[in-house]
C-alpha positions as CSV (number, residue, x, y, z in Angstrom):
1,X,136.2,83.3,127.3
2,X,134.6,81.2,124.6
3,X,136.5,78.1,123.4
4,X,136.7,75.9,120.5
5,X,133.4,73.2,120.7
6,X,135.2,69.9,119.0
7,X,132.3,67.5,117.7
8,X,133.6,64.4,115.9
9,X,134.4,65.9,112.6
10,X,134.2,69.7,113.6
11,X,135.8,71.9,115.7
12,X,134.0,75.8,115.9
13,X,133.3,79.0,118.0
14,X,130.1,80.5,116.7
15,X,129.1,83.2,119.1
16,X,126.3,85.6,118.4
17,X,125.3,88.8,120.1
18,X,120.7,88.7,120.0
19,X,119.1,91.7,121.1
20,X,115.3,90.6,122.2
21,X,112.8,93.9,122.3
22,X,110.3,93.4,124.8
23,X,106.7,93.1,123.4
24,X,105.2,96.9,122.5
25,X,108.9,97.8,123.8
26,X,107.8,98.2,127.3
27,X,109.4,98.8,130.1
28,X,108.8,95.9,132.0
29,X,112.4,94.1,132.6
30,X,112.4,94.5,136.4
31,X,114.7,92.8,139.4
32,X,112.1,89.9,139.4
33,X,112.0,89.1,135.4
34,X,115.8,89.9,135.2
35,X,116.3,86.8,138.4
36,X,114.2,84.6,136.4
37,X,115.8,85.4,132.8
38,X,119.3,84.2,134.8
39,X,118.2,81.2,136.1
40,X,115.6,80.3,132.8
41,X,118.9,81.0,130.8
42,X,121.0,78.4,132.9
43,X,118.3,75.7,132.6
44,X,118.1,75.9,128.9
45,X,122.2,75.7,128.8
46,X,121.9,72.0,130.5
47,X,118.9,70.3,128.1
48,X,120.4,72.3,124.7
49,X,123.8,73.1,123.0
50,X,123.7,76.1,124.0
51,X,126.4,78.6,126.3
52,X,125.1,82.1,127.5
53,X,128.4,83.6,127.8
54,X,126.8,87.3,129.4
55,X,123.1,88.2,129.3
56,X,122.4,91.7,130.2
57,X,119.2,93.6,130.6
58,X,117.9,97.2,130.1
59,X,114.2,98.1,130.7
60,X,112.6,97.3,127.8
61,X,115.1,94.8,126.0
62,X,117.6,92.0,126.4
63,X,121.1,91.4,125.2
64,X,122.6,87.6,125.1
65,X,126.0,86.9,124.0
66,X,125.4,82.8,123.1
67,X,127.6,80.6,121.9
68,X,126.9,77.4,120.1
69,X,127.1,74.5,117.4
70,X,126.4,74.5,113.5
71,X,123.6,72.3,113.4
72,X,121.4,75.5,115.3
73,X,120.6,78.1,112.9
74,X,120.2,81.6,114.0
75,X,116.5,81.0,113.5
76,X,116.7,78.3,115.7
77,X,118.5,79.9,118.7
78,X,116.2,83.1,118.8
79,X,113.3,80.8,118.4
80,X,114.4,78.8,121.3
81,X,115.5,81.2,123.3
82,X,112.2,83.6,122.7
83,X,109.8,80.8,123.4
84,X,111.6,79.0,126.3
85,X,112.2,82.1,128.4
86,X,108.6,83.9,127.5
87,X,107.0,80.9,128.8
88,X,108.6,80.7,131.6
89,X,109.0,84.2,132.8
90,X,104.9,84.2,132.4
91,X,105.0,81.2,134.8
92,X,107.6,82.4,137.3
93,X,106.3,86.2,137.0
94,X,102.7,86.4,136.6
95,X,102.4,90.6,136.8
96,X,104.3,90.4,133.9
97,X,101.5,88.8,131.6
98,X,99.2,91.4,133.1
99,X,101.0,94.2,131.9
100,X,101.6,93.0,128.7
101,X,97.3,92.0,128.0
102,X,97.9,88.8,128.5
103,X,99.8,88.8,125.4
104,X,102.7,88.1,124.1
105,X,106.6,88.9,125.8
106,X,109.1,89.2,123.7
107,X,107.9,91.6,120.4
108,X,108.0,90.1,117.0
109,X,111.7,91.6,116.1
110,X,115.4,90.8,117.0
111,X,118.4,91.6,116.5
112,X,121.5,89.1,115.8
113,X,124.9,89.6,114.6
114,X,128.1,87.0,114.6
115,X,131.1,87.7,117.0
116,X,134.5,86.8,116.2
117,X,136.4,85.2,118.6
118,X,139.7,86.9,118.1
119,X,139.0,90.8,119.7
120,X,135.8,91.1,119.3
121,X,134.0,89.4,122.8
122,X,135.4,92.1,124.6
123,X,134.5,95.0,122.7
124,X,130.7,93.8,121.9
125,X,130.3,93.1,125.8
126,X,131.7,96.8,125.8
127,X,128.9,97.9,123.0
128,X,126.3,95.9,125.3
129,X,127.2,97.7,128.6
130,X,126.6,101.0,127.3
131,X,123.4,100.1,125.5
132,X,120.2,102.3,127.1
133,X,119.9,103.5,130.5
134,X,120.4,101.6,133.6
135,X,122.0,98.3,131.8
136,X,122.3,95.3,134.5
137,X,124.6,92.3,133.9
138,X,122.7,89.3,134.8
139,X,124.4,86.7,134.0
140,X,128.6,86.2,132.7
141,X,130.1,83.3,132.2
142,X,133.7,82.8,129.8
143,X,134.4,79.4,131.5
144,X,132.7,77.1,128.7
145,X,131.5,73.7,129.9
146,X,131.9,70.7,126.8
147,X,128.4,70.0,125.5
């Protein structure tokens, strides 16, 4: 369960639900990629102010359920997240980048939406789970750490 993030003069819950197409909207979001999404996703929550309250997969796209502070824009967090986690699923999964031409991983699009915190967690982590085909949970985490 998210919780209130108290800064000096601030005290919010902005959570937001992304949804990250892979590139050409391939299927290519396998055991291996989903291991390294988990583990990419933790790494970026200890350098940035950034929680990844439930990431869940599906073949060919990505849901994260993020919490974080005012001063990152929307723009920011899905640039972050894109670039940070195509980079290193490329290292950590190199039959990825051969699939996709050697291009790019995640496509060009997203999709973001705000969550409130009273009611709603629970029923977009709902929405998520029966998203696509053969969803997978990779990562869930309601226990927020202090920045």
């Amino acid at each position: 369960m998210s919780e209130y993030i108290h800064k000096s003069h601030n005290a919010t819950v902005l959570l937001y639900h992304l949804v990250f197409p892979a590139k050409y909207r391939r299927a290519i979001i396998d055991k291996g990629v989903d291991r390294a999404l988990s583990e990419i996703c933790l790494e970026i929550e200890k350098r940035y102010e950034v929680q990844f309250l439930e990431i869940g997969a599906d073949k060919d796209h990505v849901h994260f359920l993020v919490q974080s502070v005012p001063s990152y824009s929307v723009m920011k967090l899905v640039t972050m997240i894109k670039s940070l986690t195509a980079r290193e699923i490329f290292k950590k999964c190199p039959h990825i980048k051969k699939q996709l031409w050697g291009g790019e991983f995640w496509s060009d699009g997203y999709f973001a939406t705000t969550v409130g915190k009273h009611g709603n967690e629970k029923m977009i982590g709902a929405y998520v789970k029966n998203q696509g085909e053969e969803y997978t949970k990779l990562h869930e985490n309601y226990q927020l750490a202090l920045f």
